[in-house]
N, C-alpha and C positions, 0 to 999 in steps of 0.2 A: 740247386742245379736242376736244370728243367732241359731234358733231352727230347727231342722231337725227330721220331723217326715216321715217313711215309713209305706207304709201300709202293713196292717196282712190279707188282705181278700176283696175278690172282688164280687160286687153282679152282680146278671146274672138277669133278666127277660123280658118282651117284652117290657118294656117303651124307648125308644131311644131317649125324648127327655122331657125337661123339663117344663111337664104341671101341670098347678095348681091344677087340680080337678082331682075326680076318681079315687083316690090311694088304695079307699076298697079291692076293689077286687083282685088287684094283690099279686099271694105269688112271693116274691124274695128269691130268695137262695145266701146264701151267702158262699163262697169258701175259706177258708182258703190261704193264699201264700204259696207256695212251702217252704220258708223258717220257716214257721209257722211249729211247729211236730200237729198232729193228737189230743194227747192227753190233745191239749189245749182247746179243746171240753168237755171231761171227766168232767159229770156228768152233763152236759149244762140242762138235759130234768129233772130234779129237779125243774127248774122254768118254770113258765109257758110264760112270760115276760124280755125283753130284752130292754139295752140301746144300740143304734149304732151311733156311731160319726163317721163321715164320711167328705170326700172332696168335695165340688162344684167343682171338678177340669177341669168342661166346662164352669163355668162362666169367666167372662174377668173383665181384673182388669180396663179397661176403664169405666165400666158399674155401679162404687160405686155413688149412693146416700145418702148422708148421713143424710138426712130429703126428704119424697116424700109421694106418697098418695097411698094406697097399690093397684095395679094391675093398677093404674094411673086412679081408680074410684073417681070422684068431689065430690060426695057423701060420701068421707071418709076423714080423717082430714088429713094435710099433717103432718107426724108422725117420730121419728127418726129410723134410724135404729137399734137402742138396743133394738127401742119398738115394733118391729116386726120379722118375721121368714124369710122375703125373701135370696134366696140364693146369690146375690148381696151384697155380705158382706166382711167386711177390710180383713178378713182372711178365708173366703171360707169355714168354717165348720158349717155340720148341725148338728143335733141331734134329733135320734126321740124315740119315745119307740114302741118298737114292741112285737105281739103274737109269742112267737114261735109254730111253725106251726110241726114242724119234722127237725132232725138230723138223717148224714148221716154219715160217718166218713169224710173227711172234709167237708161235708159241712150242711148248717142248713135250715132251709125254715122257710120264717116270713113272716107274714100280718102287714101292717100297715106302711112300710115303704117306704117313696117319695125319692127315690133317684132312679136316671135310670142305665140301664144297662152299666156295667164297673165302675161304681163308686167305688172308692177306700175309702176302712173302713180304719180308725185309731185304732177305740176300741170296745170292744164288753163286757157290764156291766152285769150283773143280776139285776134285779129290785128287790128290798128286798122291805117290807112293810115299815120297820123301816124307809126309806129314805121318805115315801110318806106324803105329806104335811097332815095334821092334819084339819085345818081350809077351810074354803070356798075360791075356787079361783076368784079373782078379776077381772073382764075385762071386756073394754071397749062395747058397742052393736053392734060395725062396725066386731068385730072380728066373733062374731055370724054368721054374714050376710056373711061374705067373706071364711067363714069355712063349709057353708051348703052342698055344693057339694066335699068337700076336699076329705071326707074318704065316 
């Protein structure tokens, strides 16, 4: 089976290269493709909160681990790759949730989202409450520690 996905929207901001930490502060704007109409925005500013699926499409397919230790810290368990976020992944897509920030006609401005400049979006969700889990989330103490500087 051969899946062929293009992208709908390209994000622009100053990151150029792919660092772990310190994604707070930056807003990314995200552009629509040429091929995208405008009105695939309409009504965007309704929510306050955004899903983006997006490409690693700088990561290298040489570079898959598929059990390692996150940031290659000894002090974290060597972990699979379903059980963590690194962009060295079998299929290169991340996912994050974002604020939206402002809409422009094509394009949007969000906080919150680790992907660098050029990165090609697949999808772009509305966060509804109805989807948001209900119960306490689960997770390990290494993720605390390796998330403190993240956003």
């Amino acid at each position: 089976m051969e899946i062929i996905i293009k992208p709908l929207a390209w994000v622009k901001n100053n990151r150029d290269k792919p660092i772990d930490d310190h994604w707070g502060n930056i807003i990314s704007e995200i552009v629509l493709d040429e091929t995208i109409p405008e009105e695939a925005f309409n009504q965007i500013t309704d929510f306050s909160h955004l899903e983006i699926i997006y490409c690693f499409d700088k990561a290298r397919e040489n570079n898959i681990l598929y059990s390692r230790r996150p940031r290659g810290n000894p002090g974290y368990p060597d972990i699979g790759i379903f059980s963590q976020r690194n962009k060295d992944r079998p299929n290169h897509i991340g996912l994050c949730t974002v604020e939206l920030i402002w809409h422009k006609e094509r394009s949007i401005g969000v906080k919150m989202l680790d992907a660098i400049d050029g990165t090609p979006v697949l999808d772009i969700k509305p966060v509804f409450k109805e989807f948001r889990l209900t119960n306490e989330i689960r997770q390990p103490d290494w993720v605390a520690d390796l998330m403190k500087y993240y956003f």
